[in-house]
C-alpha positions in Angstrom: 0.0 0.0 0.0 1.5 3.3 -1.1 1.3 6.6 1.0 -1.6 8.3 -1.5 -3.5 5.0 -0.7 -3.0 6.0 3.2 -3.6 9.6 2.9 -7.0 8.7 1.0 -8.1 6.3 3.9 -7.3 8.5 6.5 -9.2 11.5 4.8 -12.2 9.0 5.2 -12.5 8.1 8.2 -11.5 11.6 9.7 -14.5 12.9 7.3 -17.0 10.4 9.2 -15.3 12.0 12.9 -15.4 15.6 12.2 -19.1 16.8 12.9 -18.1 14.6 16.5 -14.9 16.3 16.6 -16.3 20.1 16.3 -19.1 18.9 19.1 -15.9 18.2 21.3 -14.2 21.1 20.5 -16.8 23.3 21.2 -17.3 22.0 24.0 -14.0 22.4 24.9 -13.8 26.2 23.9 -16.5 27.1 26.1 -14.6 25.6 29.1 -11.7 27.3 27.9 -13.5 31.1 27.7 -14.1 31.0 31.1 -10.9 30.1 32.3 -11.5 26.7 33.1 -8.1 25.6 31.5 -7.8 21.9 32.7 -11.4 20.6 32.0 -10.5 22.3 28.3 -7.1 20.8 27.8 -8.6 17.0 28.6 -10.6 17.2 25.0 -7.8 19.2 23.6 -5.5 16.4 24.1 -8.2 14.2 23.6 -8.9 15.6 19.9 -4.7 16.1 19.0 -4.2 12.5 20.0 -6.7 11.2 17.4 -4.9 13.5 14.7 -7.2 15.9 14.5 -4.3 19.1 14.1 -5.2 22.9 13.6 -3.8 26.6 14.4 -6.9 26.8 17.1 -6.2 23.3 19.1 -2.3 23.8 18.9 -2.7 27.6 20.5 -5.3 26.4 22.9 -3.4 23.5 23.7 -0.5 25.3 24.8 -2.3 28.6 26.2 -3.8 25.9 28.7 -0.5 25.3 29.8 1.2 28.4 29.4 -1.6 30.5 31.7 -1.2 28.0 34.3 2.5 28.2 34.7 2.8 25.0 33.4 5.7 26.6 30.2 7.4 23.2 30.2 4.3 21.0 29.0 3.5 24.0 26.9 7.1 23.7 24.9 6.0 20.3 22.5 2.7 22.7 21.8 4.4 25.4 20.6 6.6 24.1 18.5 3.9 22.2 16.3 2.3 25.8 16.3 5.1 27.8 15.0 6.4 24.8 12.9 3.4 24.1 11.0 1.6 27.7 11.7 4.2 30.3 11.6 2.7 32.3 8.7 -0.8 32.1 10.4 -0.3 33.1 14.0 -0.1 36.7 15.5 3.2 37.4 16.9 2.2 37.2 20.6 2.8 33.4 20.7 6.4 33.5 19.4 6.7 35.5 22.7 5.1 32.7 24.6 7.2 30.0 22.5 10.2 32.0 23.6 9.0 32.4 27.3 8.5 28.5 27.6 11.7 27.5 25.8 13.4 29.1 28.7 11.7 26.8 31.1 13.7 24.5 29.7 16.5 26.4 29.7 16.9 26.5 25.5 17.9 29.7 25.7 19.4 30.0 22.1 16.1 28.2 20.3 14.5 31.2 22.9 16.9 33.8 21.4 15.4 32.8 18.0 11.8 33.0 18.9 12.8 36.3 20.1 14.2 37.6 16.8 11.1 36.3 14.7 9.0 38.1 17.1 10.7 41.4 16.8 10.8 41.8 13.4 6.8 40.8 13.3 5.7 42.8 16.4 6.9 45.9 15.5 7.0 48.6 18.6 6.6 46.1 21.1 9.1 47.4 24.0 9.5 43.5 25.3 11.3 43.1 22.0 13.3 46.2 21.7 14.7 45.1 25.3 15.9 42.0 24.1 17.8 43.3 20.8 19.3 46.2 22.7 20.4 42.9 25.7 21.0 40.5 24.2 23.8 39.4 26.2 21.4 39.3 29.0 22.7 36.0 30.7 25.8 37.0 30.7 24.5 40.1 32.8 21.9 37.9 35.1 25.4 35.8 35.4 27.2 39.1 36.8 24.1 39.8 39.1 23.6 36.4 40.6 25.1 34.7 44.1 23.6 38.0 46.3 21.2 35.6 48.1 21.3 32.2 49.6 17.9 30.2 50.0 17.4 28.7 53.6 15.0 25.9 54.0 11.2 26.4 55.1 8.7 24.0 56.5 5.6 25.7 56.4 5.0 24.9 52.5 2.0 22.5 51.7 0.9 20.4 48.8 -1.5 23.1 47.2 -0.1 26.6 46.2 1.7 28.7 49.0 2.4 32.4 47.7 2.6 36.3 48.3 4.5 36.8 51.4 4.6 39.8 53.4 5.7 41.6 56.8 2.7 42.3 59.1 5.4 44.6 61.0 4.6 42.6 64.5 6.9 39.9 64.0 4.9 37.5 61.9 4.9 36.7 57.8 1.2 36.8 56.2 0.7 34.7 52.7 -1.6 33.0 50.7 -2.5 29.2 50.8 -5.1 26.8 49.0 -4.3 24.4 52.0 -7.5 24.1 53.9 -6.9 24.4 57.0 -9.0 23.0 60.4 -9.9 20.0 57.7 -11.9 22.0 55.7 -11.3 22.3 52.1 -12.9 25.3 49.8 -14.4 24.6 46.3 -11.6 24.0 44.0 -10.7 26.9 41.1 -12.0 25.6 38.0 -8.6 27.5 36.4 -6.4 25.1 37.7 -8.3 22.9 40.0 -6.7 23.9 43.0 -8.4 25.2 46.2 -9.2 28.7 46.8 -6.7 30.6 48.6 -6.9 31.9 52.4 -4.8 34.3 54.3 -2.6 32.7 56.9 -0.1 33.9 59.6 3.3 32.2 60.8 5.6 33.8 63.2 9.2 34.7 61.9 12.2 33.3 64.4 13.8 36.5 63.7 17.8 35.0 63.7 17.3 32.7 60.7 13.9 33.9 59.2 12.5 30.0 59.8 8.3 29.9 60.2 6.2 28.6 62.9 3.2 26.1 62.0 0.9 28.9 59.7 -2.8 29.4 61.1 -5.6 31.4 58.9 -6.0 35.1 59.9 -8.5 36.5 62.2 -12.1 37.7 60.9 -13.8 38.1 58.3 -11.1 38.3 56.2 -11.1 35.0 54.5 -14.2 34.1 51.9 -15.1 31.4 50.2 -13.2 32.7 47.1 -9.9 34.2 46.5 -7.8 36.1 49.1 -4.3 36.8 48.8 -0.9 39.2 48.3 -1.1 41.7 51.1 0.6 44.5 52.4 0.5 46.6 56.2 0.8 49.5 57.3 4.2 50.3 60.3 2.0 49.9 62.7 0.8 46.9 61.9 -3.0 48.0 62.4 -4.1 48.9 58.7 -3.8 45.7 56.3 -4.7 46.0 52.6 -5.3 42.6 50.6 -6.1 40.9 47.1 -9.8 39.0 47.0 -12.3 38.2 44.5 -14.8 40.4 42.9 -16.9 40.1 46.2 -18.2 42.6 48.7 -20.5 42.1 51.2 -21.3 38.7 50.1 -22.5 39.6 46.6 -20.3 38.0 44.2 -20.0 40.2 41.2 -18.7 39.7 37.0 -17.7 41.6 34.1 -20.1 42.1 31.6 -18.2 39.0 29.7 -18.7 36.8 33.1 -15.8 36.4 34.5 -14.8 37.3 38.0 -11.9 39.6 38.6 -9.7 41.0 41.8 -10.3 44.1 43.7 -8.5 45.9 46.8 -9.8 45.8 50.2 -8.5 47.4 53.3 -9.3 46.1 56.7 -8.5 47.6 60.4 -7.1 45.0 63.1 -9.3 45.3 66.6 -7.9 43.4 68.8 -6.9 40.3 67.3 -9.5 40.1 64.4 -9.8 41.9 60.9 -12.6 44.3 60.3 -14.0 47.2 58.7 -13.7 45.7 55.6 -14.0 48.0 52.7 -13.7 48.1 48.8 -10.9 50.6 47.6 -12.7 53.6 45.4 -10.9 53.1 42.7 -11.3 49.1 41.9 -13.8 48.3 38.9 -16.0 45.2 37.8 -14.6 45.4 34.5 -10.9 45.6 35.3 -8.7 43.8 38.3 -7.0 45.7 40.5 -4.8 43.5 42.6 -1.3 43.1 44.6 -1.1 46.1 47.3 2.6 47.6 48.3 2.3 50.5 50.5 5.3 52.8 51.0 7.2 52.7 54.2 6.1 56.1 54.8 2.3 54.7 54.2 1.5 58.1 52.2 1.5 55.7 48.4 0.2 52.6 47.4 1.2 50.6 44.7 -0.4 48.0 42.8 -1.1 45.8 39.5 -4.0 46.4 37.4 -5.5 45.6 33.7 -7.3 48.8 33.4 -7.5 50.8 30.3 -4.4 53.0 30.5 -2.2 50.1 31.1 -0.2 48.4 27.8 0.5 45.2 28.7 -1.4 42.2 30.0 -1.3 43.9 34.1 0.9 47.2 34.4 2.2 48.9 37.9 0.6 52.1 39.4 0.9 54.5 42.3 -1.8 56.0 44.2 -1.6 59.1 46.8 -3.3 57.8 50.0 -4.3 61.2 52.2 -4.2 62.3 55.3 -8.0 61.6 55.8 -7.5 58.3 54.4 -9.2 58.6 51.0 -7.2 58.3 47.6 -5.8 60.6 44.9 -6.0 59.1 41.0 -4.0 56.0 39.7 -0.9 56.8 38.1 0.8 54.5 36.0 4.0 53.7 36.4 5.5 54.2 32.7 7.3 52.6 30.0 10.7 52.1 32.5 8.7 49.8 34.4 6.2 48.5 32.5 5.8 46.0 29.2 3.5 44.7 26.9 3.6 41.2 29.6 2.9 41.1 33.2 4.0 43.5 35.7 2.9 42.5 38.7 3.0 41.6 42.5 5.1 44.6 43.8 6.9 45.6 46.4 8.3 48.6 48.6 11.3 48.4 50.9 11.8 50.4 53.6 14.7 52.2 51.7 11.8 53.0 49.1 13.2 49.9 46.2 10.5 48.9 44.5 10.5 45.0 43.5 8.4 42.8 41.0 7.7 40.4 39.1 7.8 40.3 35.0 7.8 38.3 31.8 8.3 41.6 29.7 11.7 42.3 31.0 14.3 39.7 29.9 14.9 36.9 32.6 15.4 33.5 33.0 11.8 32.4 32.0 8.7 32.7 33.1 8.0 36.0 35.9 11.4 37.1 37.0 12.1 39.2 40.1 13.5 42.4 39.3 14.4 45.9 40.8 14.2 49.3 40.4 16.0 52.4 42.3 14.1 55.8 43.2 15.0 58.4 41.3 14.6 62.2 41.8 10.8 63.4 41.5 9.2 60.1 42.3 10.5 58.5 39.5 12.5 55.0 39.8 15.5 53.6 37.5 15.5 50.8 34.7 14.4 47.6 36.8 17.7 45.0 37.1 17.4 41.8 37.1 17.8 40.0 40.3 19.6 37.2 39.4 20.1 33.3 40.6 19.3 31.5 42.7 16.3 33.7 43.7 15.3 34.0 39.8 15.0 30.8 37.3 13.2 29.5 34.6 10.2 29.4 36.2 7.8 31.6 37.5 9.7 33.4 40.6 7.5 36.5 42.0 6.2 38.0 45.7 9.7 39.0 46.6 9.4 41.2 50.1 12.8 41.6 51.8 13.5 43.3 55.2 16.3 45.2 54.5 17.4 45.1 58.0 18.0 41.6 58.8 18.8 41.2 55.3 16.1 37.7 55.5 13.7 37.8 52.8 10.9 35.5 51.6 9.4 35.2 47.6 7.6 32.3 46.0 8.0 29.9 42.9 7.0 26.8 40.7 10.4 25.7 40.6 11.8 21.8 40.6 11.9 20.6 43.7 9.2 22.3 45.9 6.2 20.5 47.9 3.2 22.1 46.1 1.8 24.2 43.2 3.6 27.1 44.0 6.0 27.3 47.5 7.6 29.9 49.4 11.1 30.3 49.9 12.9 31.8 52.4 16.6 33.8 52.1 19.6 35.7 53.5 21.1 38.6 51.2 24.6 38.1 51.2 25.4 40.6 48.4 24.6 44.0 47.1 22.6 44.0 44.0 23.8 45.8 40.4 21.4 48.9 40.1 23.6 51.2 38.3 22.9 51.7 34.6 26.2 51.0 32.5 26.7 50.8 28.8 29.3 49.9 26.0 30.5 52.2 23.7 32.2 50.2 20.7 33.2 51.0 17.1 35.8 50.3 14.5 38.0 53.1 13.0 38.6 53.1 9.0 40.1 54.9 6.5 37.3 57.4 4.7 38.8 56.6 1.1 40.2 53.0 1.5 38.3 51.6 4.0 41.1 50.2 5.4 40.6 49.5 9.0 43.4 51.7 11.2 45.0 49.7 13.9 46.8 51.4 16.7 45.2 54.4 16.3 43.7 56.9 19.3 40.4 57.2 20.5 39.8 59.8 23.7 36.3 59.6 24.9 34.9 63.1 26.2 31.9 63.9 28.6 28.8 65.8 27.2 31.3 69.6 28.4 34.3 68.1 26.1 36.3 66.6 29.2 38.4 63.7 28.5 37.3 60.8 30.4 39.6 58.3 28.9 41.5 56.8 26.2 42.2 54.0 24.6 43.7 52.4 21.5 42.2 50.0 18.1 43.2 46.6 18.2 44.3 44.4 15.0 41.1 44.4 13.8 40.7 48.7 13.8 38.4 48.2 16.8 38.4 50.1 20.2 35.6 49.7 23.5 34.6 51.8 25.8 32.7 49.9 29.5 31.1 51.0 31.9 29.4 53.9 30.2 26.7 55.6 32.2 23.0 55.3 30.3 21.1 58.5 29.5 24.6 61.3 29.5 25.7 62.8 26.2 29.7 61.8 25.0 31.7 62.7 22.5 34.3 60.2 20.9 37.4 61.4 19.3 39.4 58.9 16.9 43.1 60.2 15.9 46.1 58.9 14.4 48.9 60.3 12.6 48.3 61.5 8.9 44.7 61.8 9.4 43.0 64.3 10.5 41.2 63.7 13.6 37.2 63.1 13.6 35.0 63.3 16.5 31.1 62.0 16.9 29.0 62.8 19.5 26.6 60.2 20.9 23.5 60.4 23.8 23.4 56.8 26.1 19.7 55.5 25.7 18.4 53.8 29.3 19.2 50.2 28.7 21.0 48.4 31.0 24.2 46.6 29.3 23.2 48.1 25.7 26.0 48.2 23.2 26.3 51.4 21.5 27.8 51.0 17.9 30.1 54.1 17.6 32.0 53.9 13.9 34.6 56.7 13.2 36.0 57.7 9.6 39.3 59.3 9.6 40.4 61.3 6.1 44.1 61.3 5.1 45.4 64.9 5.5 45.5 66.9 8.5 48.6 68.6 8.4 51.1 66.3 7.4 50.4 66.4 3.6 49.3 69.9 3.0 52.1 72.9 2.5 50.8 75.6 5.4 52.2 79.3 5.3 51.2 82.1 7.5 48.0 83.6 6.4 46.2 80.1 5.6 42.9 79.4 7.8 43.1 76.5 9.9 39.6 75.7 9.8 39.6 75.7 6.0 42.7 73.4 5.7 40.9 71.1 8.1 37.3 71.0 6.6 36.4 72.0 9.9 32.4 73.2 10.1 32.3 77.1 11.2 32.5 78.0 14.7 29.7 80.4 15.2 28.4 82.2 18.4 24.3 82.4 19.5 23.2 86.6 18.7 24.7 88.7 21.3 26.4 85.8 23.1 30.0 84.6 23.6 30.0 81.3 25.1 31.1 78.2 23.2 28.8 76.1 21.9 28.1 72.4 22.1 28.5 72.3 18.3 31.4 74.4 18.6 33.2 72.4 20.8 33.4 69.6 18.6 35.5 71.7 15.9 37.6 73.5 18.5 38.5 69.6 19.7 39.6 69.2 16.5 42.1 72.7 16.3 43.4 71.4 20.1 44.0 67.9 18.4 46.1 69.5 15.3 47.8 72.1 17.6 48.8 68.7 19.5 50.3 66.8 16.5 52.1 70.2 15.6 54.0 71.6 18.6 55.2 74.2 16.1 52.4 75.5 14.7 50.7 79.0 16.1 47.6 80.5 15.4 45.2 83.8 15.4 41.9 83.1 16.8 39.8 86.1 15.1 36.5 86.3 16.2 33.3 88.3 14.0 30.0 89.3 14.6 26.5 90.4 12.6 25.8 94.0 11.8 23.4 94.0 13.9 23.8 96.1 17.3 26.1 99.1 17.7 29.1 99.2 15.7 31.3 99.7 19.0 29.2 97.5 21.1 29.9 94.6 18.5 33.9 94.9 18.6 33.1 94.8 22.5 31.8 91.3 22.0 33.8 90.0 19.6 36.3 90.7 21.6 35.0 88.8 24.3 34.2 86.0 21.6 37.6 85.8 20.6 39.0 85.6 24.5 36.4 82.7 25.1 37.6 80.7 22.3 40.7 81.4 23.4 40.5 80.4 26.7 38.5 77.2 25.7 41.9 75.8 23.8 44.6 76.9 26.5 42.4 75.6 29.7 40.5 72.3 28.0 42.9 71.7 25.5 46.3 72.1 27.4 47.8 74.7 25.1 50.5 76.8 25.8 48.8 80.3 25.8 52.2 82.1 23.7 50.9 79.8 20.6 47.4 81.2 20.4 46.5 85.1 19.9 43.1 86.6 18.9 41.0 89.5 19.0 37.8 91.0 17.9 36.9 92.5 14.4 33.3 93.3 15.3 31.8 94.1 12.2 34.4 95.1 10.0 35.0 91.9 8.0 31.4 90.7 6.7 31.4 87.7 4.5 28.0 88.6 2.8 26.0 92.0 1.8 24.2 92.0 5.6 25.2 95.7 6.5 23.5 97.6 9.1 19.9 98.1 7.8 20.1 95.0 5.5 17.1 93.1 4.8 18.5 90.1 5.8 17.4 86.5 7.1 19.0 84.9 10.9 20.7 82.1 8.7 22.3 85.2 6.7 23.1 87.0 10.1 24.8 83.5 11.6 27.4 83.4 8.8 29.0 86.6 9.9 29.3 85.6 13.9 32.2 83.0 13.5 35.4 83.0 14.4 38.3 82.2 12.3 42.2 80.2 12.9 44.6 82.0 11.1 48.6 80.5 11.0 50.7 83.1 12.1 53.9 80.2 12.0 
């Protein structure tokens, strides 16, 4: 029996299964639109084992897996997608392709993914971080060995999550575990219990829990309750729960329940005054409290419409009365197209999170940002092993006093679902932005690339900062460059005159910024100079002009009197004339007064930043005696026109 025999049998009997098949799918969708992921994924498996292969089941299939943390079984999924599919499928699931490949630590298949899903998602910031990183383990390498995990005892077999400091000595977090034998309905998601707030009490010398017991009040429900955070005093606790208030359980207008924000006040030993936060919404979750150490913010994770990604951060002002100011998002340093989420304020005012935007080591990494001047905070870094890996790793909460810490994962190895870990910082964390600045020097004409040849990096006020020298292969490096500060890179070498570029750091953390220099034969080493000839001319230099009625150098200015200071280097013979010129405009007197004052800034400029001997450079003013165009006093002329006549000029004298 040939293979066209097969292929005709099969057709057959798959024609006889199909209206069955659709039934089961359908079925099968419906469970899946409401979040019940595992009944779904039993027919989706179900159907894919019998043959049956489409787009649809393949995404589903692995979506089932992928939103319930579950990347590894999600891996075999998306490959038959993206094998089979690739032209067919949006761009969003090469990003979860990528994501799971990392589970399985395939970082380089991941890389790949990564690459296919820049260039079809356009603008989407996730991928722009990974093409400007993409040395990124190399960096989570540097970053990692500033923890060690210590053991804890307290974890059960369901999911154990979203730690935090009550401030009187105990650790509050979120378990499915029943508790007093009593076990809630089980989350059709992913068939686990519903989740109840519990208390242990920290041993304060190594951070180890006592035996956990549920909170106090009327805190816990029926449904979800989880990730909370307290005020110093320990008497104000805000908290994760369900869409429910007052025992009316509420849904979207599509059905499905979301989170809101609650805030509850401890009397005595039990939680009450339970209230809904103003600013939660049935048609958006608002989830994940972090209140400042100074209690006067509160941060948080939320879908709602101003956020870009699948949750983003916010702030909210908390007043003095107690009632609330307006969301603020947190912006494009912190947040993604993915999830930002579960955050978290130390008492130094850090903020840490968790994310799938940012590049990690798969799944939700842990990651840090600084505060910055006016409220703002830094580019988050990376927190590195052993307290991120391919997993999901999130609800990081550290007291920055003991240095003992607590956050949870899905890692290997754990008793449940999800499991808390416990940890001592032993190291201080990277959270300064640094950059590369690399390049390759060659000859304008030839395109020869020069080896040995000089290359003095400058600061933004034409300082030199350092220096350094091309290698073999005409290339030169610059590390540890600070993100977001303007340079200016000067390549020299003898018979060519020197070139300079300026360049402005972006905000990427480790980001290589390609810096390529073009030197032209000449200078002065080939050309006959006699007294009289103009410097700048000789060196195709741009003209050094002055803003109206001002004498200061300019940035642009400073870039060609680097280039005079370079020449006057290379020829310890050579002296020059600096003559300096303005517009008509103003009184004739007034404008040799500042040109004067033109020429003793340029002046000064090459003898102080250049090193200059001051008996090789002269100058004075010519006000408006030399014009080089028809712009006389009363001329009808344009600014551009004006400009051409404040300049200053080098003239050899020897």
């Amino acid at each position: 029996m040939n293979k066209y025999v097969i292929i005709i049998l099969v057709s057959t009997i798959l024609s006889g299964t199909v209206s069955a098949q659709e039934k089961r799918l359908a079925r099968a969708d419906e469970d899946f639109n409401r979040f019940a992921f595992v009944d779904a994924r039993k027919i989706y498996l179900e159907v894919a084992e019998s043959g049956y292969s489409s787009p649809d089941l393949f995404k589903k299939l692995a979506d089932s897996y992928y939103f319930n943390s579950k990347l590894e079984e999600a891996v075999p999924w998306y490959e038959k997608l993206v094998t089979n599919y690739e032209s067919e499928i949006e761009p969003e699931y090469l990003f979860r392709y990528s994501q799971s490949l990392k589970s399985v630590e395939r970082y380089n298949d991941a890389d790949k993914a990564m690459e296919k899903f820049n260039t079809l998602s356009g603008k989407d910031q996730r991928a722009e971080y990974f093409i400007n990183t993409r040395d990124y383990l190399r960096f989570i390498e540097m970053q990692s060995g500033k923890f060690r995990l210590l053991k804890l005892s307290v974890n059960s077999k369901f999911s154990d999550y979203a730690p935090s400091f009550n401030n009187q000595g105990q650790l509050i977090f979120a378990s499915a575990r029943g508790g007093s034998g009593f076990s809630k309905t089980v989350h059709e998601w992913d068939e686990m219990p519903f989740l109840d707030l519990f208390s242990s009490n920290i041993l304060e010398a190594n951070g180890i829990l006592q035996t956990p017991k549920k909170i106090k009040g009327k805190i816990n429900t029926r449904f979800h309750e989880s990730s909370t955070s307290f005020s110093q005093d320990g008497k104000t606790m805000y908290f994760t729960r369900n869409n429910y208030t007052k025992r009316k359980l509420k849904t979207n207008t599509e059905g499905t329940i979301l989170l809101k924000l609650y805030r509850a006040t401890l009397e005595g030993e039990k939680w009450t005054n339970i209230e809904e936060l103003p600013f939660n919404s049935d048609e958006y979750s608002v989830a994940h409290p972090a209140l400042s150490a100074d209690g006067k913010k509160l941060y948080f994770a939320s879908d709602m419409p101003d956020s870009r990604g699948l949750s983003d951060l916010y702030e909210i002002d908390i007043n003095e009365d107690g009632t609330f100011g307006t969301p603020k998002n947190l912006g494009d340093r912190i947040n993604t197209e993915g999830r930002e989420t579960f955050p978290y304020v130390s008492n130094s005012g850090r903020l840490y999170f968790a994310s799938d935007g940012h590049i990690g080591l798969g799944g939700l990494d842990v990651f840090v940002a600084v505060p910055e001047e006016f409220g703002m905070f830094s580019i988050p870094y990376n927190v590195g092993k052993p307290v991120n890996s391919p997993e999901d790793d999130f609800t990081f909460v550290l007291n920055e006093s003991t240095k003992i810490g607590y956050f949870s994962s899905n890692r290997a190895g754990g008793k449940g679902n999800d499991d808390i870990y416990s940890f001592r910082q032993t190291g201080e964390l990277i959270t300064t932005c640094k950059q590369y600045i690399t390049g390759v020097l060659t000859d304008a004409n030839t395109k020869e690339k020069l080896t040995n040849a000089e290359v003095i990096l400058m600061d933004g006020n034409n300082t030199e900062l350092r220096r350094t020298v091309t290698d073999a292969s005409g290339a030169y490096k610059f590390k540890g460059i600070d993100c977001e500060s303007s340079y200016v890179v000067r390549g020299t070498k003898e018979e060519y005159a020197p070139t300079e570029a300026p360049l402005t750091t972006n905000a990427v953390l480790e980001y290589s910024n390609q810096l390529p220099l073009q030197l032209s034969k000449g200078g002065l080493a080939d050309t006959e100079v006699k007294p009289g000839d103009d410097l700048a001319k000789l060196l195709q230099l741009q003209i050094i002009y002055f803003d109206l009625d001002k004498s200061f150098i300019r940035s642009d200015a400073e870039i060609e009197l680097q280039k005079i200071i370079a020449t006057l280097k290379q020829n310890p013979t050579l002296k020059i004339d600096v003559r300096s010129h303005t517009d008509s405009r103003a009184d004739d007197n007034y404008n040799m007064y500042l040109s004067e004052r033109r020429a003793k800034s340029t002046i000064k400029y090459i003898v102080e930043k250049g090193g200059i001997d001051k008996s090789r450079v002269t100058g004075r003013g010519y006000g408006e005696t030399a014009l080089v165009n028809s712009c006389t006093n009363d001329a009808d002329c344009n600014e551009e026109q004006h400009q051409q006549n404040r300049r200053s000029e080098f003239i050899v004298i020897q």
